[in-house]
GUZAKE-140939 format. One record per atom (N, C-alpha, C): residue number from 1; residue in one letter; atom name; x negated, y negated, z. Coordinates in steps of 0.1 Angstrom, whole numbers, plus 5000, padded with zeros to 4 digits. Each point is the difference from the previous one (the first is absolute). Example, Ala and Ser with C-alpha at 12.3 -4.5 7.8 and 13.67 -1.06 7.14 Angstrom:
BEGIN
(1,A,N,(4868,5057,5078))
(1,A,CA,(5009,4988,5000))
(1,A,C,(4991,4988,5000))
(2,S,N,(5004,4989,4993))
(2,S,CA,(4991,4989,5000))
(2,S,C,(5008,4989,5008))
//
This chain:
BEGIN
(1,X,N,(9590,5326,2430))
(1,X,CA,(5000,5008,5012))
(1,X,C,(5002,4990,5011))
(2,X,N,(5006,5002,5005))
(2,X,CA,(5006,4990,5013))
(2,X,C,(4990,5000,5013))
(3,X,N,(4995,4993,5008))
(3,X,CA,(4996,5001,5015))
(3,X,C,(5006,5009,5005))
(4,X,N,(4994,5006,5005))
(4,X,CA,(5003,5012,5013))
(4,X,C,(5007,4992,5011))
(5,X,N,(5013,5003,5007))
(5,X,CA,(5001,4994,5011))
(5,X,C,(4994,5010,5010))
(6,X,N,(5009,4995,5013))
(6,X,CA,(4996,5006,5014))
(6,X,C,(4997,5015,4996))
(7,X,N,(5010,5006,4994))
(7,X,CA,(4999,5018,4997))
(7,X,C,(4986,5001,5001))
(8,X,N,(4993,4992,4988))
(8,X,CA,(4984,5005,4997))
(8,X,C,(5002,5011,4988))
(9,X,N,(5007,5002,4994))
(9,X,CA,(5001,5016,4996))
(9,X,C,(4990,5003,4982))
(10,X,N,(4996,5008,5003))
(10,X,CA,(4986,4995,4991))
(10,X,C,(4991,4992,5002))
(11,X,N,(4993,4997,5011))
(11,X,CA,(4987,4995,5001))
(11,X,C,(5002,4984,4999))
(12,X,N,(4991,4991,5002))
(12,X,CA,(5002,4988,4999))
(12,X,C,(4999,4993,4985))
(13,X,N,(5004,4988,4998))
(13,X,CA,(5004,4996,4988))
(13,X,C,(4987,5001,4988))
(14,X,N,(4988,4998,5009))
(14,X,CA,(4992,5001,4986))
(14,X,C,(4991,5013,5002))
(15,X,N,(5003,5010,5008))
(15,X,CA,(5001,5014,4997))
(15,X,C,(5008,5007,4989))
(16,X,N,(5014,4996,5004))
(16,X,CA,(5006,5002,4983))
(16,X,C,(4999,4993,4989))
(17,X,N,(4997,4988,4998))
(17,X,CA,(4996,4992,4989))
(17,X,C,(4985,5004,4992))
(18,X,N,(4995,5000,5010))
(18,X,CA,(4984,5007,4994))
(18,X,C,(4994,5006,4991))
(19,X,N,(4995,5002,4989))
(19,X,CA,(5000,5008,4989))
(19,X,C,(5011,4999,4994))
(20,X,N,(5009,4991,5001))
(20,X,CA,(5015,4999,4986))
(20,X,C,(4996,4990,4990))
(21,X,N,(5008,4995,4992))
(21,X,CA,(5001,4989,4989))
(21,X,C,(5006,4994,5000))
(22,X,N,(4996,4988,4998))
(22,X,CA,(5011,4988,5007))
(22,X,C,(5009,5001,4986))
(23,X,N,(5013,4999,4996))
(23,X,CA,(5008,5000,4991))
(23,X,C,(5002,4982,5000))
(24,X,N,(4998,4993,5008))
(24,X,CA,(5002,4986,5000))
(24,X,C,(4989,4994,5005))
(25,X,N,(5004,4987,4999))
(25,X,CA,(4989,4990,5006))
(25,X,C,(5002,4995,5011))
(26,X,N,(4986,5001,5013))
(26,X,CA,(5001,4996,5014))
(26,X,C,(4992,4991,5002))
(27,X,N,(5011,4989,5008))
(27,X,CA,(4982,4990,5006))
(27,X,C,(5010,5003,5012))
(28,X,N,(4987,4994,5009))
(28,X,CA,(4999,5000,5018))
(28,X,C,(4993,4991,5000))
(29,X,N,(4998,4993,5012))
(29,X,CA,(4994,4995,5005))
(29,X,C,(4983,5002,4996))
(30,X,N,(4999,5012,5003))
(30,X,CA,(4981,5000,4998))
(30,X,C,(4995,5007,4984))
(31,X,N,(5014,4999,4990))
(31,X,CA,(4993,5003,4989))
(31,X,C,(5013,5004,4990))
(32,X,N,(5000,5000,4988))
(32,X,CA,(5007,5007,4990))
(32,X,C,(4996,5009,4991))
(33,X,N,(5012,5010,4994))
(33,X,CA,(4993,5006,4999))
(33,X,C,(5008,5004,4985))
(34,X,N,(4998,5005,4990))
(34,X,CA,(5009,5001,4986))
(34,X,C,(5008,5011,4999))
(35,X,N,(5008,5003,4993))
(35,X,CA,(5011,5009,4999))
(35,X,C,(4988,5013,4991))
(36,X,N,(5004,5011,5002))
(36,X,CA,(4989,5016,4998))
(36,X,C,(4983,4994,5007))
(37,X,N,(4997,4995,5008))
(37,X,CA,(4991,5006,5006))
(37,X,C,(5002,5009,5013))
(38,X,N,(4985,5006,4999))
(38,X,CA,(5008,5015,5012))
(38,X,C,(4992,4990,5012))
(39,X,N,(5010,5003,5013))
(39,X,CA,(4995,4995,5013))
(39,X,C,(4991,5006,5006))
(40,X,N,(4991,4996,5003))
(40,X,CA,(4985,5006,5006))
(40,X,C,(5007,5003,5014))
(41,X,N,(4992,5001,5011))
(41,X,CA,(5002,4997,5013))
(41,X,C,(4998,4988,5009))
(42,X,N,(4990,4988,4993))
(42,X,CA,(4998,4988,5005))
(42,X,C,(5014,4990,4992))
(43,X,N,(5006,5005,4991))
(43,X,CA,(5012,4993,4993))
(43,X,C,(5012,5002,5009))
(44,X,N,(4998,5015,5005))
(44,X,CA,(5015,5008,5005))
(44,X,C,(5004,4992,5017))
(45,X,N,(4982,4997,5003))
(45,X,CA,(5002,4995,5014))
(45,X,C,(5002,4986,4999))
(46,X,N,(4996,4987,4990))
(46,X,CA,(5003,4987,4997))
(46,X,C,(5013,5001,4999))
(47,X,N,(5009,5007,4992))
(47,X,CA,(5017,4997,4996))
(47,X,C,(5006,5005,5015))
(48,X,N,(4995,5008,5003))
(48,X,CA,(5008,5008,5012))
(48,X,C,(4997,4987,5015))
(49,X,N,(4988,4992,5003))
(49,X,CA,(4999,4989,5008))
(49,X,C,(5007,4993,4998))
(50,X,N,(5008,4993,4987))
(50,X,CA,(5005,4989,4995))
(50,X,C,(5018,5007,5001))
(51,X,N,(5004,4992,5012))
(51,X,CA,(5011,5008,5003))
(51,X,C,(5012,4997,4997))
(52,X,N,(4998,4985,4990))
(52,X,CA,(5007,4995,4987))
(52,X,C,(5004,5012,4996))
(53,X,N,(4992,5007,4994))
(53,X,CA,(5002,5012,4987))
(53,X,C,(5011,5013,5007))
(54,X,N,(5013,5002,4998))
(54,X,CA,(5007,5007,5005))
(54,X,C,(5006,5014,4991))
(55,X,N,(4995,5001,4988))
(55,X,CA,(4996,5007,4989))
(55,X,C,(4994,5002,4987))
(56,X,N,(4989,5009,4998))
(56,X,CA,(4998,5000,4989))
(56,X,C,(5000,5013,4990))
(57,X,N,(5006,4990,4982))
(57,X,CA,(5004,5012,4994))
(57,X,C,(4987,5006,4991))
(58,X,N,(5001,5013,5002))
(58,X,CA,(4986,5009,4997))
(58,X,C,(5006,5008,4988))
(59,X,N,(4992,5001,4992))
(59,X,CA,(5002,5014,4986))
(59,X,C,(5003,5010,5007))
(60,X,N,(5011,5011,4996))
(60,X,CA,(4998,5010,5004))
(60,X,C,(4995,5014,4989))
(61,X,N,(4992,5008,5006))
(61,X,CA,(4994,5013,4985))
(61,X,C,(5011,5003,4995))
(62,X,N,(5014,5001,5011))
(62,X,CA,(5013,5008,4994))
(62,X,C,(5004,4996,4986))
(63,X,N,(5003,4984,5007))
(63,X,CA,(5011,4992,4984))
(63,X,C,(4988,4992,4990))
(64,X,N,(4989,5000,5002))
(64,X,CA,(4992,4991,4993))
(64,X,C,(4997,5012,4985))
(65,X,N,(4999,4993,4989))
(65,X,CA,(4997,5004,4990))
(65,X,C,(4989,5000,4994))
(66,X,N,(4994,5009,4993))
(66,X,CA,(4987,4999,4993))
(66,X,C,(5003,4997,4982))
(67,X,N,(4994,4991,4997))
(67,X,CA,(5000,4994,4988))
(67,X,C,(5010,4991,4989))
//
């Protein structure tokens, strides 16, 4: 999921990130974090401060598979 630019459209970046699954692995500055854990809200706001980070890719319910 990409940064929001100027638009804003959907809320800020770790408003949308929030409650997803990380499909990959992120570090930032103030922490890393592993590929399928779900983003809390103190995670969504670390990645989203760290303005390095200009995407990140999330599981989606749609294409992800069970078993």
């Amino acid at each position: 999921m990409p940064r929001p630019g100027k638009e804003n459209i959907g809320g800020t970046f770790a408003e949308r990130i929030h409650g997803r699954v990380l499909a990959a692995d992120v570090e930032s500055k103030s922490g890393s974090w592993k590929r399928g854990v779900m983003l809390d809200w103190d995670m969504a706001e670390k990645i989203e401060a760290d303005t390095k980070i200009t995407e990140v890719l999330l599981r989606s319910p749609i294409l992800c598979k069970v078993g």
